[in-house]
C-alpha positions in Angstrom: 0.0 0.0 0.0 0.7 3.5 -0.6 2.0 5.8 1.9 -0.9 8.2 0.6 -3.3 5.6 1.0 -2.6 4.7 4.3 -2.8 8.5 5.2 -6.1 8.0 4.2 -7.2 5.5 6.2 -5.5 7.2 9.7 -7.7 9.6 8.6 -11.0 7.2 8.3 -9.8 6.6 11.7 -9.1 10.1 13.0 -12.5 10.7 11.9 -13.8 8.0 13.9 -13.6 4.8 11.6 -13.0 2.3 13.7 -12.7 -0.6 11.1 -9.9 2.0 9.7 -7.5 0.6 12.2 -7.7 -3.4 11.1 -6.0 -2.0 7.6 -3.6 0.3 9.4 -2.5 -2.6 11.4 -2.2 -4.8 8.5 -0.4 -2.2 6.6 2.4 -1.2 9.7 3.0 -4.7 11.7 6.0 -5.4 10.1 7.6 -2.4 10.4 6.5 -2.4 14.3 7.9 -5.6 14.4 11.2 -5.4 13.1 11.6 -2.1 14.9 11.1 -3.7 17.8 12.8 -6.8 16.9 16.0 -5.1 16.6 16.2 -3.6 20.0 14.4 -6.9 21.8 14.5 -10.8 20.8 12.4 -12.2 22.9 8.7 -13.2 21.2 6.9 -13.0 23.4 8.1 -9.3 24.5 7.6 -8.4 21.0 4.4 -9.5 20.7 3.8 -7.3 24.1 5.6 -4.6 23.1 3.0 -4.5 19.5 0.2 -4.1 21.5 1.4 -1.1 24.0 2.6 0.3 20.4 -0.4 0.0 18.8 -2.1 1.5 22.3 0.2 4.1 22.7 -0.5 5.2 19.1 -4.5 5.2 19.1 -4.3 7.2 22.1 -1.9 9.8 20.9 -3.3 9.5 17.0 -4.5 12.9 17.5 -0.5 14.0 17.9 0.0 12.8 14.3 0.7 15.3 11.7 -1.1 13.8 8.8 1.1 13.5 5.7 4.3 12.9 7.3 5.2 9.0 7.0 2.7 7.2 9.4 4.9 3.9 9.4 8.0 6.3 10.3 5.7 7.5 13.1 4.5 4.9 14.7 7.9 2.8 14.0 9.5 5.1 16.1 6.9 5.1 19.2 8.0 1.4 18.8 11.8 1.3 18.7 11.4 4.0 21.5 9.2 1.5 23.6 11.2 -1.5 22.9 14.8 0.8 24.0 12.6 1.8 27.4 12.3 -2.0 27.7 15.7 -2.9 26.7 17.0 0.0 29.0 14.7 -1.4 32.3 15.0 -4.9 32.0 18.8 -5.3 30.5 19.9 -5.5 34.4 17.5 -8.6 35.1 19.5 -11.3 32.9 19.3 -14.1 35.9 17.6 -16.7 34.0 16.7 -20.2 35.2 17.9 -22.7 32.1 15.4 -25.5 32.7 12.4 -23.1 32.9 13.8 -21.0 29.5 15.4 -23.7 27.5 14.1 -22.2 24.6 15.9 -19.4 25.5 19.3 -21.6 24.4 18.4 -23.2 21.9 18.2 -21.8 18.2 17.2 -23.0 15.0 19.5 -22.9 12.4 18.1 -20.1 10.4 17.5 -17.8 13.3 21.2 -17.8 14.6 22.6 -17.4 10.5 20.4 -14.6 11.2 21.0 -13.1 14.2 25.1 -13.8 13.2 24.2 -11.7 9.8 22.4 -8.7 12.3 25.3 -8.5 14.5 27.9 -8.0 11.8 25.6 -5.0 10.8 26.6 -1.6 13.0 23.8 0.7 11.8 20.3 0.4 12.9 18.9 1.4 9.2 21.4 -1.8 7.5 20.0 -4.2 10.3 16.3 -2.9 9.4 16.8 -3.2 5.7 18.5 -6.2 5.7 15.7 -7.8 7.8 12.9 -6.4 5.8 14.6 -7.3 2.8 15.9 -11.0 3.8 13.9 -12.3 6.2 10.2 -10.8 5.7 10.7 -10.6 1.7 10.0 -7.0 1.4 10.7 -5.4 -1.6 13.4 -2.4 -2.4 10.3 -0.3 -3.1 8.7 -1.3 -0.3 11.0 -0.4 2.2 12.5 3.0 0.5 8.4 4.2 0.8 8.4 2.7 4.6 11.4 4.3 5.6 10.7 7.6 3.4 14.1 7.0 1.9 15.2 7.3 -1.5 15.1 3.8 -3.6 18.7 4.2 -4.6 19.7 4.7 -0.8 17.8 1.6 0.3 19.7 -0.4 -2.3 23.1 1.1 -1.9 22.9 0.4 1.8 21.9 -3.3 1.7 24.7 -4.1 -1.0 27.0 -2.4 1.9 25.4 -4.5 4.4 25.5 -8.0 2.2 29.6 -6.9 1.6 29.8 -7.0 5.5 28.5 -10.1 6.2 29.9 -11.7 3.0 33.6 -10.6 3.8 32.6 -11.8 7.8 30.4 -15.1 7.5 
């Protein structure tokens, strides 16, 4: 979807729309989720952190400027929860290994993953990269999501694959 058209339908839901919200959701969970995803990597925190997002953001909708990159917006009230998180809870790492053994043990294809992200210093490579890789978004996609210009998006993930080609 469009960035104009999902202007459109925060406005629907400015207005009072309620059913606006379902396609606003639809249209922005990735982008909440990999925000979040790259600050926290615990599921079931994310899926947490979504919801006080997505709360946060219907009760401050008002706030919104319209025309000014809703998924920017509300990606940000999500990396900004998930660092508030991060920056709370990074103290409490005692952590019982029979209870949590899921906690240390990864699948193949998340720790490639995860060993690709951490090669990557910038925040907007990691989110690229992930949008691009691992939820199949495409170079269009992400340049209108990020309100970036196409030929940045690209230039920065062929930096980011050169990193983790040269280090993997």
């Amino acid at each position: 979807m469009k960035p104009r058209e999902l202007e459109h339908y925060v406005s629907l839901y400015k207005s009072g729309n309620g059913d606006a919200f379902d396609i606003i959701y639809e249209e922005t969970k990735k982008s909440v989720y990999l925000s979040i995803y790259n600050i926290i990597k615990n599921k079931e925190v994310i899926a947490d952190l979504m919801q006080d997002t997505y709360m946060k953001a219907i009760s401050s909708i008002d706030m919104y400027k319209e025309n000014t990159n809703f998924s920017a917006w509300i990606s940000t009230i999500a990396r900004n929860l998930a660092i508030n998180y991060y920056n709370k809870y990074k103290k409490e790492t005692i952590v019982d290994e029979v209870e949590e053994a899921y906690l240390f043990t990864e699948s193949p294809n998340n720790s490639i993953i995860d060993d690709a992200m951490r090669l990557l210093d910038d925040e907007t490579e990691k989110e690229i990269f992930f949008l691009h890789i691992v939820l199949n978004t495409k170079f269009k996609d992400i340049a209108s999501n990020l309100d970036m210009p196409l030929s940045t998006v690209y230039f920065i993930y062929k930096n980011a694959i050169s990193k983790i080609k040269e280090n993997l």
